[in-house]
VEXKOL-950998 format. One record per residue (C-alpha): residue in one letter; chain; x, y, z. Coordinates in nm, 3 decimals. Each point is the difference from the previous one (the first is absolute). Example, Ala and Ser with C-alpha at 12.3 -4.5 7.8 and 13.67 -1.06 7.14 Angstrom:
REM VEXKOL-950998
{'A' 'A' {1.230 -0.450 0.780}}
{'S' 'A' {0.137 0.344 -0.066}}
***
This chain:
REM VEXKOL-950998
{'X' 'A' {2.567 -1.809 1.610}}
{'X' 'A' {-0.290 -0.106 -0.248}}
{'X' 'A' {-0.298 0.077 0.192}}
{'X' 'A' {0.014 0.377 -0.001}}
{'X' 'A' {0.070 0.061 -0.357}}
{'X' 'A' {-0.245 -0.271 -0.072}}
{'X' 'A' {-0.304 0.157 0.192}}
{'X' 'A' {0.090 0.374 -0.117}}
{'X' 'A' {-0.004 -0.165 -0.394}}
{'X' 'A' {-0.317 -0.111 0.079}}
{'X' 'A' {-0.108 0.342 0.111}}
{'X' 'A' {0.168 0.120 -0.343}}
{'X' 'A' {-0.358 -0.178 -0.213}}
{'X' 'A' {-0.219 0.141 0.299}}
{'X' 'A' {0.023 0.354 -0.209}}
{'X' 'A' {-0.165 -0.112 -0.295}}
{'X' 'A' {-0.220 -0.287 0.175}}
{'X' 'A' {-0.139 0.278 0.238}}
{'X' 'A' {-0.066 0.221 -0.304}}
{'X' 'A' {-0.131 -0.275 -0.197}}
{'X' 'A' {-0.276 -0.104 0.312}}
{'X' 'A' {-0.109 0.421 0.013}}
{'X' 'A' {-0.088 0.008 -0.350}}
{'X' 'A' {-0.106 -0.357 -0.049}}
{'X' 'A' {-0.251 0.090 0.228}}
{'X' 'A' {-0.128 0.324 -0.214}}
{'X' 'A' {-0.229 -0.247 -0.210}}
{'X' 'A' {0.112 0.065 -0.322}}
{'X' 'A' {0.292 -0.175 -0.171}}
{'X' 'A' {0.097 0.341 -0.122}}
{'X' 'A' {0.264 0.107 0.312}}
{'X' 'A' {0.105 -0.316 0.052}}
{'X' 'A' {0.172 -0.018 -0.363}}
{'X' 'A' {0.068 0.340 0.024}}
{'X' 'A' {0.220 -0.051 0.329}}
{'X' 'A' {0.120 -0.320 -0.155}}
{'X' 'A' {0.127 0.220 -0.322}}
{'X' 'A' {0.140 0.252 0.213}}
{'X' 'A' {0.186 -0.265 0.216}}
{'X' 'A' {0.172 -0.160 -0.238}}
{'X' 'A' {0.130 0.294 -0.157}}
{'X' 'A' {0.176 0.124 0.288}}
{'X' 'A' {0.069 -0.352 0.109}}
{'X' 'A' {0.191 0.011 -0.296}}
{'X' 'A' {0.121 0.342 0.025}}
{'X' 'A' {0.135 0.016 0.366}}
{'X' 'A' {0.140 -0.352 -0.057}}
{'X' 'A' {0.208 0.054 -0.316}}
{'X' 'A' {0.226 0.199 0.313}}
{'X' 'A' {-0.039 -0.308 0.228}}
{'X' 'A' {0.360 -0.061 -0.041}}
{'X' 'A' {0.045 0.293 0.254}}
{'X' 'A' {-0.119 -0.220 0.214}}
{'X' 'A' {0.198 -0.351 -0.167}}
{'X' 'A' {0.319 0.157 -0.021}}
{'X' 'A' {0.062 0.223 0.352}}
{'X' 'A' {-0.119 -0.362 0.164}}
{'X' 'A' {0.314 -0.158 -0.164}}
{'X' 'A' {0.269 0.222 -0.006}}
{'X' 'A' {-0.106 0.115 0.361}}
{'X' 'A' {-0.016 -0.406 0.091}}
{'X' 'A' {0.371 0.002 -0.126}}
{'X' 'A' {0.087 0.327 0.163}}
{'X' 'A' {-0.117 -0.134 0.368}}
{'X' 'A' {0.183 -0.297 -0.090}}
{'X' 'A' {0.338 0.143 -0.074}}
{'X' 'A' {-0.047 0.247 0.302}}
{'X' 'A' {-0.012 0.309 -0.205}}
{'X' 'A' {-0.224 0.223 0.230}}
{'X' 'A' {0.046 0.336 -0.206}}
{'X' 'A' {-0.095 -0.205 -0.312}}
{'X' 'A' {-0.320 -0.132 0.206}}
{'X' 'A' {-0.085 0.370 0.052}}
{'X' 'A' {0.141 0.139 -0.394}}
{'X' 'A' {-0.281 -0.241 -0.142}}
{'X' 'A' {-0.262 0.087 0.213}}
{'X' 'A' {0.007 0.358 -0.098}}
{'X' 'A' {0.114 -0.034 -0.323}}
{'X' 'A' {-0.347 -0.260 -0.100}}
{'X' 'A' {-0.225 0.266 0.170}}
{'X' 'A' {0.110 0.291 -0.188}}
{'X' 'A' {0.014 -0.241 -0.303}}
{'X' 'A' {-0.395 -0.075 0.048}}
{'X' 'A' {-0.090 0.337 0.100}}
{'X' 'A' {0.150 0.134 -0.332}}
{'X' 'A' {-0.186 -0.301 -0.223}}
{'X' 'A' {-0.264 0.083 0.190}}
{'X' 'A' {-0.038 0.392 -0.089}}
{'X' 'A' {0.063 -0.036 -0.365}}
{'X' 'A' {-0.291 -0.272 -0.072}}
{'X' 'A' {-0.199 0.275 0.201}}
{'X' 'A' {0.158 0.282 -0.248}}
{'X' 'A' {-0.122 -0.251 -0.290}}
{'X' 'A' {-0.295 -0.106 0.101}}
{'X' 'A' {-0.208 0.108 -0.317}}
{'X' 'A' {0.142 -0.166 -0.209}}
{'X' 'A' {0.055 -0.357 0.228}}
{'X' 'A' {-0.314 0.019 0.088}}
{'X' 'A' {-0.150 0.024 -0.365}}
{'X' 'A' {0.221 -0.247 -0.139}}
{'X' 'A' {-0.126 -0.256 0.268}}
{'X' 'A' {-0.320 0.069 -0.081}}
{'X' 'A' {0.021 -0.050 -0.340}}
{'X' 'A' {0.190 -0.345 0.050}}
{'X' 'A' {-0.267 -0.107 0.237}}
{'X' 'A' {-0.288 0.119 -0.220}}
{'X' 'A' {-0.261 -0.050 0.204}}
{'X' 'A' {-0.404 0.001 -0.084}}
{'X' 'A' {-0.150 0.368 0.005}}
{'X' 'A' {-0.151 -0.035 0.313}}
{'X' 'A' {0.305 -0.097 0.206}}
{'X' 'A' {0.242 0.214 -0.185}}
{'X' 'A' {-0.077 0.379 0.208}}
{'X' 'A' {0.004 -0.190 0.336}}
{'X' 'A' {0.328 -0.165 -0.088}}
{'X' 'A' {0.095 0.320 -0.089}}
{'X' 'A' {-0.078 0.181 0.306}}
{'X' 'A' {0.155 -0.260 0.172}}
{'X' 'A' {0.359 0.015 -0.148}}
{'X' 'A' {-0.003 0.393 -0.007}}
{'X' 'A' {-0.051 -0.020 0.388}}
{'X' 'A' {0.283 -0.335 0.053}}
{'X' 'A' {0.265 0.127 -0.158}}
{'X' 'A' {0.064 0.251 0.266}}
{'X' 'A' {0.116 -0.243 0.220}}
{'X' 'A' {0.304 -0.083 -0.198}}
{'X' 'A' {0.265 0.142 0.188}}
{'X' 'A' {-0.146 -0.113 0.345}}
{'X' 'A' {-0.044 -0.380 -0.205}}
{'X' 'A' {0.375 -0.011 -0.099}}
{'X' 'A' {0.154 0.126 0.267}}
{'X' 'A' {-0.187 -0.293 0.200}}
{'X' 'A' {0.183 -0.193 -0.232}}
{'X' 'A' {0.297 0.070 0.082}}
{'X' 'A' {-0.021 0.029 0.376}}
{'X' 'A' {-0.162 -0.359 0.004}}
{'X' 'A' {0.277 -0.121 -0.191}}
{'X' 'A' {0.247 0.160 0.267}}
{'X' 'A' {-0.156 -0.134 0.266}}
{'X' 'A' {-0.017 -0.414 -0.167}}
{'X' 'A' {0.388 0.082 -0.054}}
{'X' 'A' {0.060 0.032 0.362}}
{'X' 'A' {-0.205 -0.247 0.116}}
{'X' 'A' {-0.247 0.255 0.181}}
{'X' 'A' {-0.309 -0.237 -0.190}}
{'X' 'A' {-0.247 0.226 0.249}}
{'X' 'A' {0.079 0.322 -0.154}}
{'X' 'A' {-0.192 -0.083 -0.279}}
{'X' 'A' {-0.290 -0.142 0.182}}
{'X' 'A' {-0.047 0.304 0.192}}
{'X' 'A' {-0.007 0.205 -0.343}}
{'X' 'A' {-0.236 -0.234 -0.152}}
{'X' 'A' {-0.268 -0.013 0.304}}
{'X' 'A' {0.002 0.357 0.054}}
{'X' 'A' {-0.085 0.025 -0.423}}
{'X' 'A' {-0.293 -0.235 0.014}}
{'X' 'A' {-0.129 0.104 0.333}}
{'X' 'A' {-0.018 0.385 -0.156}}
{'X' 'A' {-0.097 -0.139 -0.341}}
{'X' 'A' {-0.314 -0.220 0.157}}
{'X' 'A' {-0.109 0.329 0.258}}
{'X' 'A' {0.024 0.278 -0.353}}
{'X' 'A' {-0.129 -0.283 -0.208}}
{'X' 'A' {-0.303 -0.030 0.201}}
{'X' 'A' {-0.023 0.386 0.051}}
{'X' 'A' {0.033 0.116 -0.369}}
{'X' 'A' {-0.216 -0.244 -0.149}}
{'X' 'A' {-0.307 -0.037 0.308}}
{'X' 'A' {0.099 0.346 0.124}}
{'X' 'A' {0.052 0.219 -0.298}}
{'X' 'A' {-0.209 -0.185 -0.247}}
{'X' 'A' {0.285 -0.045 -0.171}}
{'X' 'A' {0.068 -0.289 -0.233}}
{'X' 'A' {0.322 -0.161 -0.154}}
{'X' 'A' {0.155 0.388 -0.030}}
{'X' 'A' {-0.032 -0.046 0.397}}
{'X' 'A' {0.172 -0.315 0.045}}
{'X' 'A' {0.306 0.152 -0.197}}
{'X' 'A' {0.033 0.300 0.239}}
{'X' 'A' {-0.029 -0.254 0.285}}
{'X' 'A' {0.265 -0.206 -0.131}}
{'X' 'A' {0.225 0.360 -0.080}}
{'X' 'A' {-0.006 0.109 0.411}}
{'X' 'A' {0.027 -0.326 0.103}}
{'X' 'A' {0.354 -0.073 -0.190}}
{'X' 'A' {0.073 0.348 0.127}}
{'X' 'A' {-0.085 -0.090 0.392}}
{'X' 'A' {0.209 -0.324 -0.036}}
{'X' 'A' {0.309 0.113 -0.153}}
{'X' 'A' {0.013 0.245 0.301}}
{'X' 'A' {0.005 -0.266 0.223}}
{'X' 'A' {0.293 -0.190 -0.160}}
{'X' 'A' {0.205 0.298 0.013}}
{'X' 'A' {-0.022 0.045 0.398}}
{'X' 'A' {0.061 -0.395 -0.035}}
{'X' 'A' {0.278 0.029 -0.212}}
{'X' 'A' {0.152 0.312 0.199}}
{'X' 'A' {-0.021 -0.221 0.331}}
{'X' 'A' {0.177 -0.275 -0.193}}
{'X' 'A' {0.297 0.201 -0.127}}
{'X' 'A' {0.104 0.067 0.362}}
{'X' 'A' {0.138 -0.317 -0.014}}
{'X' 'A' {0.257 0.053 -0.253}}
{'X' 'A' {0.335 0.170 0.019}}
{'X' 'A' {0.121 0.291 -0.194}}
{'X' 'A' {-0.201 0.268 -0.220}}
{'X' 'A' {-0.091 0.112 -0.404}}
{'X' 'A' {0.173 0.234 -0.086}}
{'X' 'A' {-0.250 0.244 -0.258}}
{'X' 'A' {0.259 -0.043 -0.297}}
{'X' 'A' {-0.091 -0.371 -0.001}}
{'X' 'A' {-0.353 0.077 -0.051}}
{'X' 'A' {0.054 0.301 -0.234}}
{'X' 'A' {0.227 -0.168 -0.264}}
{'X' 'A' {-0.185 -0.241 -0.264}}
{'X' 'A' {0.311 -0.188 -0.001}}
{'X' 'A' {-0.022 -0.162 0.356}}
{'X' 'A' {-0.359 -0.142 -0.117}}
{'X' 'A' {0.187 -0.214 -0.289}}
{'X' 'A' {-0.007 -0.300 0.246}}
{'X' 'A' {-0.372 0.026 0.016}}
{'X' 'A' {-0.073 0.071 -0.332}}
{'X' 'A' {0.240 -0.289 -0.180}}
{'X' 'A' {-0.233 -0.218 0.238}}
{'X' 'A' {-0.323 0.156 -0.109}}
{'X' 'A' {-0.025 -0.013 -0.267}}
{'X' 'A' {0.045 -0.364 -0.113}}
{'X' 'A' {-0.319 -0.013 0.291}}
{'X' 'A' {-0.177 0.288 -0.209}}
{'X' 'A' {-0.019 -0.176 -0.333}}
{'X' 'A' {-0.125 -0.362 0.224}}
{'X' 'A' {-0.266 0.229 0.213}}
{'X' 'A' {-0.100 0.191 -0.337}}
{'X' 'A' {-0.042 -0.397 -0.185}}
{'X' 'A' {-0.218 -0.136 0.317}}
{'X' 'A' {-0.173 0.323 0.005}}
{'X' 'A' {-0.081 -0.014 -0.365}}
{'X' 'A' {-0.162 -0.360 0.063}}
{'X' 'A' {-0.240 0.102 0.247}}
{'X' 'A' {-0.086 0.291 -0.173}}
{'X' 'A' {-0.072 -0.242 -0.356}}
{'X' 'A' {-0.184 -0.185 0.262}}
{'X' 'A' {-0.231 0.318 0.154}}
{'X' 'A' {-0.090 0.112 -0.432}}
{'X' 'A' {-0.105 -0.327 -0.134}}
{'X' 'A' {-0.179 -0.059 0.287}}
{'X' 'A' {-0.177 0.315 -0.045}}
{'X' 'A' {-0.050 -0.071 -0.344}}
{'X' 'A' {-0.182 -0.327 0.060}}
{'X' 'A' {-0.240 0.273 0.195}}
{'X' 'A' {-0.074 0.172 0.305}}
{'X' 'A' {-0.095 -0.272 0.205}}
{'X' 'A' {0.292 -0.228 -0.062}}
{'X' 'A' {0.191 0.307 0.022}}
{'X' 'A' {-0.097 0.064 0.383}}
{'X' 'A' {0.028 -0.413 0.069}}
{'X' 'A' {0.327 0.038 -0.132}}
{'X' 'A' {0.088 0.225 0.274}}
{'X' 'A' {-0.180 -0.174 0.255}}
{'X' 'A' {0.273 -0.322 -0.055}}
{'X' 'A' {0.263 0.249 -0.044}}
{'X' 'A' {-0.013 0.126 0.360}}
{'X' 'A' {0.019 -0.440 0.099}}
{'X' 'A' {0.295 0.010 -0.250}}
{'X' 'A' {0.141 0.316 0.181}}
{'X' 'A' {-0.044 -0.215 0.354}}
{'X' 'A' {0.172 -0.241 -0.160}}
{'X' 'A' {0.295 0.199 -0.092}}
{'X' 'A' {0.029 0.219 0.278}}
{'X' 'A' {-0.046 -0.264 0.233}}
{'X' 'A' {0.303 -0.246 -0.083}}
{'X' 'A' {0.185 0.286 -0.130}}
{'X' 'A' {0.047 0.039 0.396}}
{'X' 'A' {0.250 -0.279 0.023}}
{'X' 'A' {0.180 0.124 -0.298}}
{'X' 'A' {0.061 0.343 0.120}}
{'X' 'A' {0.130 -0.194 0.320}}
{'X' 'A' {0.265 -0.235 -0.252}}
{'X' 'A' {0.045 0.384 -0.152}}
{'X' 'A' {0.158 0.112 0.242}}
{'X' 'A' {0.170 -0.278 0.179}}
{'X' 'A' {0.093 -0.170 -0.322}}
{'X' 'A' {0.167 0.373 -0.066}}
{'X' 'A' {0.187 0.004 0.352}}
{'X' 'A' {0.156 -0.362 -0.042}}
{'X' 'A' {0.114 0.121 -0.345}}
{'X' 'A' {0.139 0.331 0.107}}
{'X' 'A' {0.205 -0.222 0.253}}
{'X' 'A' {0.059 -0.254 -0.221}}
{'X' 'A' {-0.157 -0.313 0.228}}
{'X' 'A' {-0.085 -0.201 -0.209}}
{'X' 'A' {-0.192 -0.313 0.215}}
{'X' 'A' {-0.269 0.247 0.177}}
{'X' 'A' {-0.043 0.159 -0.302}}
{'X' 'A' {-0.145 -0.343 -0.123}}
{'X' 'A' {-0.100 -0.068 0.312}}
{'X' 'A' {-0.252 0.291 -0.033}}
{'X' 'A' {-0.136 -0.101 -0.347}}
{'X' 'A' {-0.082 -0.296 0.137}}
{'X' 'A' {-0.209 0.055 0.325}}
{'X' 'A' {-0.190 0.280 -0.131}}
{'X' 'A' {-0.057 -0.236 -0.328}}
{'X' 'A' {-0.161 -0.294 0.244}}
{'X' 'A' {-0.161 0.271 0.191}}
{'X' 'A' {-0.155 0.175 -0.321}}
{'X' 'A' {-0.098 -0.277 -0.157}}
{'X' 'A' {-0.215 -0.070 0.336}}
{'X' 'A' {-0.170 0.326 0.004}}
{'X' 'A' {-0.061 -0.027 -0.387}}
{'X' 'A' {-0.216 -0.330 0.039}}
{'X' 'A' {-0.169 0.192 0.313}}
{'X' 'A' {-0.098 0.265 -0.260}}
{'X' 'A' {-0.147 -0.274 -0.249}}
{'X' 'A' {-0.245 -0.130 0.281}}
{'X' 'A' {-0.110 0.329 0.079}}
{'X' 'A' {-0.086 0.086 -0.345}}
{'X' 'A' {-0.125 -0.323 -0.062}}
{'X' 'A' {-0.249 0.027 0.287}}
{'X' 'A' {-0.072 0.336 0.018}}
{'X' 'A' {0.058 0.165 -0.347}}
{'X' 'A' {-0.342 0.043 -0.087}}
{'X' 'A' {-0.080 0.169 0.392}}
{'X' 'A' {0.297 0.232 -0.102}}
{'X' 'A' {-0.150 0.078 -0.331}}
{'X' 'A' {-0.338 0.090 0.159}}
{'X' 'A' {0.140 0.217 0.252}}
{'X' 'A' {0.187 0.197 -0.256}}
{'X' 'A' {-0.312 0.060 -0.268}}
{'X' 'A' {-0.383 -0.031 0.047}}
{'X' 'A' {-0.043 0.022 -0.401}}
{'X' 'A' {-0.115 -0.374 -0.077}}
{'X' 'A' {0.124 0.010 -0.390}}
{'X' 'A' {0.358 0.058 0.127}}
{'X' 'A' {-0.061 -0.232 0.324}}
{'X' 'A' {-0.081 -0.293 -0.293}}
{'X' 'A' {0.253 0.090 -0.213}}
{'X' 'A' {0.298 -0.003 0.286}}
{'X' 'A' {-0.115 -0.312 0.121}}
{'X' 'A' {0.039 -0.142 -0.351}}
{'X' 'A' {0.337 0.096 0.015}}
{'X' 'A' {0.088 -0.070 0.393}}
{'X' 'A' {0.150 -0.332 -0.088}}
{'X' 'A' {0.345 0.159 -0.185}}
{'X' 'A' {0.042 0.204 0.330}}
{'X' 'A' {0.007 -0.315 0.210}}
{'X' 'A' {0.281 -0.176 -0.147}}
{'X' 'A' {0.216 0.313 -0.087}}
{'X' 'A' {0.153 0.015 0.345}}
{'X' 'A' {0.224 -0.359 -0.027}}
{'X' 'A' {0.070 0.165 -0.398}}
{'X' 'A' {0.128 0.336 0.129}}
{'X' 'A' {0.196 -0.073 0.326}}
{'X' 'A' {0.267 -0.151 -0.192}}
{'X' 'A' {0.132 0.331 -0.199}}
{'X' 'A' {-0.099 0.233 0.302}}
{'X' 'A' {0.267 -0.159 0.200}}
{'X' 'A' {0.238 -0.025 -0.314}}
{'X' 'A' {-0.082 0.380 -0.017}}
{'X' 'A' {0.081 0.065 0.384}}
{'X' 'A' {0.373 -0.146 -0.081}}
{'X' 'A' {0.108 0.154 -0.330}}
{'X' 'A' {-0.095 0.363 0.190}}
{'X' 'A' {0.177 -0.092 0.282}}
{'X' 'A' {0.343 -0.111 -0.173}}
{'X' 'A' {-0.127 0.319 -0.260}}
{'X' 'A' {0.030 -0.242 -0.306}}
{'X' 'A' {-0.279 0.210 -0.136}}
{'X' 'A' {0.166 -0.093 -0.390}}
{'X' 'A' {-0.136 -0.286 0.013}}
{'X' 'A' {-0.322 0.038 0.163}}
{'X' 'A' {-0.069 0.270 -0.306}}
{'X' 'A' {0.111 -0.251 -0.295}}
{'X' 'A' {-0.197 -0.311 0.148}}
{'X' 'A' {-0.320 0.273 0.011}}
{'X' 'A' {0.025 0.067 -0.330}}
{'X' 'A' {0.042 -0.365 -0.104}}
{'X' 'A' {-0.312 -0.078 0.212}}
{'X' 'A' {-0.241 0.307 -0.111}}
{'X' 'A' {0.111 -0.009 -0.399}}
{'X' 'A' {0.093 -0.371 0.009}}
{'X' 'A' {-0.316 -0.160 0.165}}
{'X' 'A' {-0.271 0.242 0.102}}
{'X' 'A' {-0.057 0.162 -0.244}}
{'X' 'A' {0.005 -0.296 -0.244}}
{'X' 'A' {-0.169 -0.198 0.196}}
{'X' 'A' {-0.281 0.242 0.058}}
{'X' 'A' {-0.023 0.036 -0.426}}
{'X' 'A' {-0.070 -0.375 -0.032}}
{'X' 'A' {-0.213 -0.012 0.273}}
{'X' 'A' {-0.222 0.354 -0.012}}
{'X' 'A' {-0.288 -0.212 -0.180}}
{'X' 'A' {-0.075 -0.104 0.354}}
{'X' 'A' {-0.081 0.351 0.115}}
{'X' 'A' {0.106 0.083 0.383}}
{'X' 'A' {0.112 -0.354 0.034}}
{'X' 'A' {0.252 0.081 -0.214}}
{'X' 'A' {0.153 0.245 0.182}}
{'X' 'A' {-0.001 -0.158 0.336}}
{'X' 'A' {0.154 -0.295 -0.225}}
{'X' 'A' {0.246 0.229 -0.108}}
{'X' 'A' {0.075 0.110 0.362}}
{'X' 'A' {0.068 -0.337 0.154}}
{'X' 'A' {0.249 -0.017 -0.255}}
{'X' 'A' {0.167 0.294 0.032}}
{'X' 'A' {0.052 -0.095 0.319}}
{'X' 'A' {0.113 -0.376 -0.032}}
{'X' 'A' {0.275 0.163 -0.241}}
{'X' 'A' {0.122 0.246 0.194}}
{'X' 'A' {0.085 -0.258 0.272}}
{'X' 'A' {0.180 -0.264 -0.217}}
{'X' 'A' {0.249 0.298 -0.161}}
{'X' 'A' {0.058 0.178 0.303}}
{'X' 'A' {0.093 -0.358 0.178}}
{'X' 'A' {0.219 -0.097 -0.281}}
{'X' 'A' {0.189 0.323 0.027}}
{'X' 'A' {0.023 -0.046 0.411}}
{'X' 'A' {0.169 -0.342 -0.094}}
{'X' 'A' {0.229 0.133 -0.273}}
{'X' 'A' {0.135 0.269 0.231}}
{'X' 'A' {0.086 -0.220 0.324}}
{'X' 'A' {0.122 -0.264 -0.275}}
{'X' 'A' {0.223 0.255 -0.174}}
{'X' 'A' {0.100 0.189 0.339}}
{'X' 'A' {-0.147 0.312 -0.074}}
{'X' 'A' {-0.145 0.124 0.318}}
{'X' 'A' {0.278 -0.212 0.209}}
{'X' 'A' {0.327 -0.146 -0.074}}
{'X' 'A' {-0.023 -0.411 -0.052}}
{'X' 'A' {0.168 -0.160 0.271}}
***
């Protein structure tokens, strides 16, 4: 089950590494942090509503497990018209989001009216964004891992063709690469609906429209939510620290910043593929209460993770600084990524750890806990850790980073032990 949700995760970073290589190649740092800024806002914008994603993979995992077909189909709708609705209201608010991410960012005069331009084109692809979302989420819950891939491939293919078009076509610049990124979202979501249509044929029974009209038949969704709002927002928050004092260290570490965020993004995406897979089958055993595949699971996709995370650490040991050249012919932030490569190559044996630990609290919904042991993590140890350590600049942070990570793995594992010590997911035999 891995392989598909791992390569469409990896297609997930291909967005912003395909917008990153059009502007890098402008000759100007300019666009490049201007893309960067504009990324990371709606990285963290459209990803504060991940859990529309998080939490219709686990409650749709338990649904297929318990053989509750109309449920299968209730959450389904009920996540897309969720998104859709998110979706329209940041577009309604959209003045005032987009100035107060500005003004967080704060970036130098010159990059400011790109990034500008940038986020007042982006932000119309909300509703398409979050509805994706929730029809990828769907699709890991019932084990259809190709759904998503299909999505994903038919966003980057549109985003690289528009890219290419707006920016070498138009003579547009990073104003282009938004509106590229805006129809290709659009394209893709299209695509996982006639997916998701096709799909539904093969469960029983119908929705009826009071189910989706009443706010009371989305309390199952929301109790889940929002425990995995408040840890999206906290992770969010951390990358978006990350993106400012970059930029305030200046434009050039700024765009090398982003450069090794697109590896970290790789990273992520990429072993995040076998935890969608224990996401949903961890969430089936649970829903039927089976209690030896369900560890049976964590383990082979742990052995098998682990082996594609030390693959990952030979690639970007041997190739980082060919990856960095293809995605930026400005030599300042060439030099200053490379100073900064080494972090990146070590960070996939720190991060596989809580990824998995992520992909089995979703899947048996124990979202509680994965909120309190983020806010232990970010307030607890990144964010002191970066205040001792901020006298060594951008090491700091990727300092600060490693850690986060390291801690979010040994909480989250001694709250998996706690709960099959204590029984909670299963009854001790």
């Amino acid at each position: 089950m891995a392989w598909p949700p791992m390569v469409s995760n990896i297609t997930t970073p291909l967005l912003g590494l395909v917008d990153t290589a059009v502007v890098g190649h402008l000759g100007t740092a300019t666009h490049l942090a201007a893309v960067a800024i504009g990324a990371s806002i709606f990285s963290f914008l459209f990803w504060a509503f991940g859990f529309l994603r998080m939490g219709s993979t686990g409650l749709t995992a338990q649904a297929l497990g318990q053989g509750d077909d109309r449920r299968v189909r209730e959450l389904l709708l009920q996540s897309i018209l969720m998104g859709v609705f998110i979706g329209l209201m940041l577009i309604l608010f959209r003045g005032p989001i987009i100035e107060l991410a500005i003004s967080l960012m704060a970036p130098s005069a010159e990059v400011e009216p790109w990034a500008r331009l940038y986020c007042e084109a982006r932000i119309f692809s909300a509703p398409a964004v979050l509805a994706g979302y929730a029809l990828m989420g769907w699709f890991f819950g019932v084990q259809y891992s190709k759904g998503p891939l299909w999505m994903l491939l038919v966003i980057n293919l549109a985003n690289m063709i528009l890219d290419y078009l707006a920016v070498y076509g138009l003579g547009m610049a990073s104003d282009g690469v938004a509106w590229a990124t805006v129809f290709a979202h659009y394209i893709g979501v299209t695509v996982a609906g006639v997916l998701a249509w096709h799909k539904l044929k093969g469960f029983s029974g119908h929705v009826p429209l009071s189910v989706l009209a009443k706010w009371r038949e989305y309390m199952a969704l929301v109790r889940v939510n929002r425990y995995l709002f408040v840890r999206t927002i906290l992770l969010l928050l951390v990358m978006l620290f990350f993106t400012a004092q970059g930029a305030r260290q200046g434009d050039s570490i700024l765009a090398a910043n982003a450069v090794l965020l697109t590896f970290l993004m790789i990273i992520s995406n990429a072993l995040d593929g076998f935890a969608f897979s224990v996401e949903a089958l961890c969430g089936e055993y649970y829903g039927r209460k089976d209690k030896a595949n369900f560890k049976k699971v964590i383990q082979l996709s742990t052995y098998w993770a682990l082996f594609a995370a030390v693959v990952l650490m030979l690639i970007f040991w041997l190739f980082g600084n060919h990856i960095i050249a293809l995605l930026t012919s400005v030599q300042t932030v060439r030099d200053d990524a490379a100073l900064y490569l080494p972090w990146l190559i070590f960070f996939p044996l720190l991060g596989i750890w809580s990824f998995m630990l992520d992909g089995i609290f979703i899947g048996t919904t124990s979202v509680k806990q994965m909120q309190n042991t983020m806010i232990f993590c970010v307030v607890g140890v990144f964010f002191p850790v970066w205040f001792i350590t901020q006298d060594l600049g951008n090491h700091g942070l990727w300092f600060s980073q490693a850690m986060l990570f390291i801690a979010r793995a040994i909480t989250l594992y001694w709250c998996y032990l706690q709960n099959m010590k204590k029984g909670v997911w299963f009854a001790n035999s």
